[in-house]
C-alpha positions in Angstrom: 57.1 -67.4 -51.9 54.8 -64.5 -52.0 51.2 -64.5 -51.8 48.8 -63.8 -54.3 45.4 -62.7 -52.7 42.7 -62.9 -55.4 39.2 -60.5 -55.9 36.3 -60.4 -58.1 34.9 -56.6 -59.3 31.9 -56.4 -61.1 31.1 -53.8 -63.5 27.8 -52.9 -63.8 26.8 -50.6 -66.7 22.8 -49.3 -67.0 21.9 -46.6 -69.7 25.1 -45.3 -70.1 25.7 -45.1 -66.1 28.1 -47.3 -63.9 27.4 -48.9 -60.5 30.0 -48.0 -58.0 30.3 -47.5 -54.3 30.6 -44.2 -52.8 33.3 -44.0 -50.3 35.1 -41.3 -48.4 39.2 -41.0 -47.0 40.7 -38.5 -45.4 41.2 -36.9 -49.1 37.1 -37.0 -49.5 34.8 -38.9 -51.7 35.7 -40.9 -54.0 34.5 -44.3 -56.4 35.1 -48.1 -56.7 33.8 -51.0 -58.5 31.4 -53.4 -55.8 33.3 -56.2 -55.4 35.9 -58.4 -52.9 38.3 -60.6 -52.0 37.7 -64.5 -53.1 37.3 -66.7 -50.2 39.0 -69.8 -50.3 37.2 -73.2 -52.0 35.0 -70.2 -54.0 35.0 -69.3 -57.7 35.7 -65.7 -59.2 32.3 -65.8 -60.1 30.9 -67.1 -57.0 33.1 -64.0 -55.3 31.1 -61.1 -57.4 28.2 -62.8 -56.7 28.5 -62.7 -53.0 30.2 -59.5 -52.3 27.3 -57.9 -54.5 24.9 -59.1 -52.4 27.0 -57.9 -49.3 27.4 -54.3 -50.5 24.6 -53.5 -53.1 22.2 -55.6 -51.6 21.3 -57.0 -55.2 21.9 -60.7 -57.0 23.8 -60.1 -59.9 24.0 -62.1 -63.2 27.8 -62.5 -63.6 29.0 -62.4 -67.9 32.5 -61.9 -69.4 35.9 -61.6 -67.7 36.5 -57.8 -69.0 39.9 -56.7 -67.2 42.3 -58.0 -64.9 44.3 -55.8 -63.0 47.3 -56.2 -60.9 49.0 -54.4 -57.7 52.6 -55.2 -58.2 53.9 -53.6 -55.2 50.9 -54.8 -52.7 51.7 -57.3 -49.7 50.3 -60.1 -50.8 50.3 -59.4 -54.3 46.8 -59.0 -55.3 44.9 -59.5 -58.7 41.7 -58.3 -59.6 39.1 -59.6 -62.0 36.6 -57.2 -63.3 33.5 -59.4 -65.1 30.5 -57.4 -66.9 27.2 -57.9 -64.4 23.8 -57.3 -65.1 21.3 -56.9 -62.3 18.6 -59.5 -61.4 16.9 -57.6 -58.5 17.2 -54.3 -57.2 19.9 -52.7 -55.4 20.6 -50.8 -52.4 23.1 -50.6 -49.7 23.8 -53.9 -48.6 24.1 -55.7 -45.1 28.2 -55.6 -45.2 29.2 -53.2 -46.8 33.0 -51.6 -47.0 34.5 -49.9 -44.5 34.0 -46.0 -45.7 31.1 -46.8 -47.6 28.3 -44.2 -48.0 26.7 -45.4 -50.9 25.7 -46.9 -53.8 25.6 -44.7 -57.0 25.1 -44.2 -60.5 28.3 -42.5 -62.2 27.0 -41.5 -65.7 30.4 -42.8 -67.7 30.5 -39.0 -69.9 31.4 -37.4 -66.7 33.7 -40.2 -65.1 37.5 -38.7 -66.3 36.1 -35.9 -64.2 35.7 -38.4 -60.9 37.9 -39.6 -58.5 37.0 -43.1 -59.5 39.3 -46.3 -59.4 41.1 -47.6 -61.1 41.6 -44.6 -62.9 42.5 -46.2 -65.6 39.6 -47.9 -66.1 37.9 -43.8 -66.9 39.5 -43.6 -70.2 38.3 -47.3 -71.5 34.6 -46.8 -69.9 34.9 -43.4 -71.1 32.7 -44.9 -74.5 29.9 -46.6 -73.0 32.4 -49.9 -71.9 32.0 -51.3 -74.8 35.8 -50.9 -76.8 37.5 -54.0 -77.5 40.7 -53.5 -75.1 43.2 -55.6 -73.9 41.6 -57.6 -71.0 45.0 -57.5 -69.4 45.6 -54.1 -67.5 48.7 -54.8 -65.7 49.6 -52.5 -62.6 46.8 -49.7 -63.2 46.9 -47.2 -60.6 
């Protein structure tokens, strides 16, 4: 049976801006949603919580379940779900933070279909302020 390895995203959206991490590949920078794998014996929520604190360095209040998102073709099959946060404290790079991680940023959402942000899919729907009523369910979004 395959595995199916679980992790909790958290999108954070200020006056029209998004939280992300800034990271750099071999193809340059690009942006992701803070977030992790779920450890086991923890909740979703208890997973955004804690991998906030690890690479923002902030505690985060944890809302709504607003997307989950698949990777079909990953070994183990993995599953992310993406909850709208709000911050409780301030922020900052935190004490583990990704591998490739330069940063923590504010994307302003008017300008993300222009950023190499993932999911990419995820550009068009936050494109409005994050705040259209889509489908929770994303499926296999690159």
């Amino acid at each position: 049976m395959k595995a199916i390895r679980n992790a909790a995203k958290a999108l954070i959206i200020r006056e029209g801006c998004l939280l992300a991490l800034k990271m750099q590949d071999a193809n340059g920078v690009y942006f992701i949603l803070p977030g992790g794998g779920q450890e086991p014996g923890e909740t979703l929520a208890d997973t955004v919580r804690r991998e906030c604190y690890e690479e923002i360095a902030a505690e985060v209040a944890v809302h709504e379940l607003r997307f989950v998102r698949e990777f079909l073709t990953e070994v183990p099959h993995r599953v992310e779900f993406i909850f709208r946060c709000t911050l409780k404290s301030d922020w900052g790079v935190g004490r583990l933070p990704d591998s490739g991680q330069l940063g923590v940023v504010w994307l302003p959402l008017a300008e993300l279909q222009h950023t190499r942000f993932y999911p990419s899919g995820l550009r068009t729907l936050l494109g409005n302020g994050g705040h259209e009523s889509a489908a929770v369910y994303l499926g296999d979004l690159p």
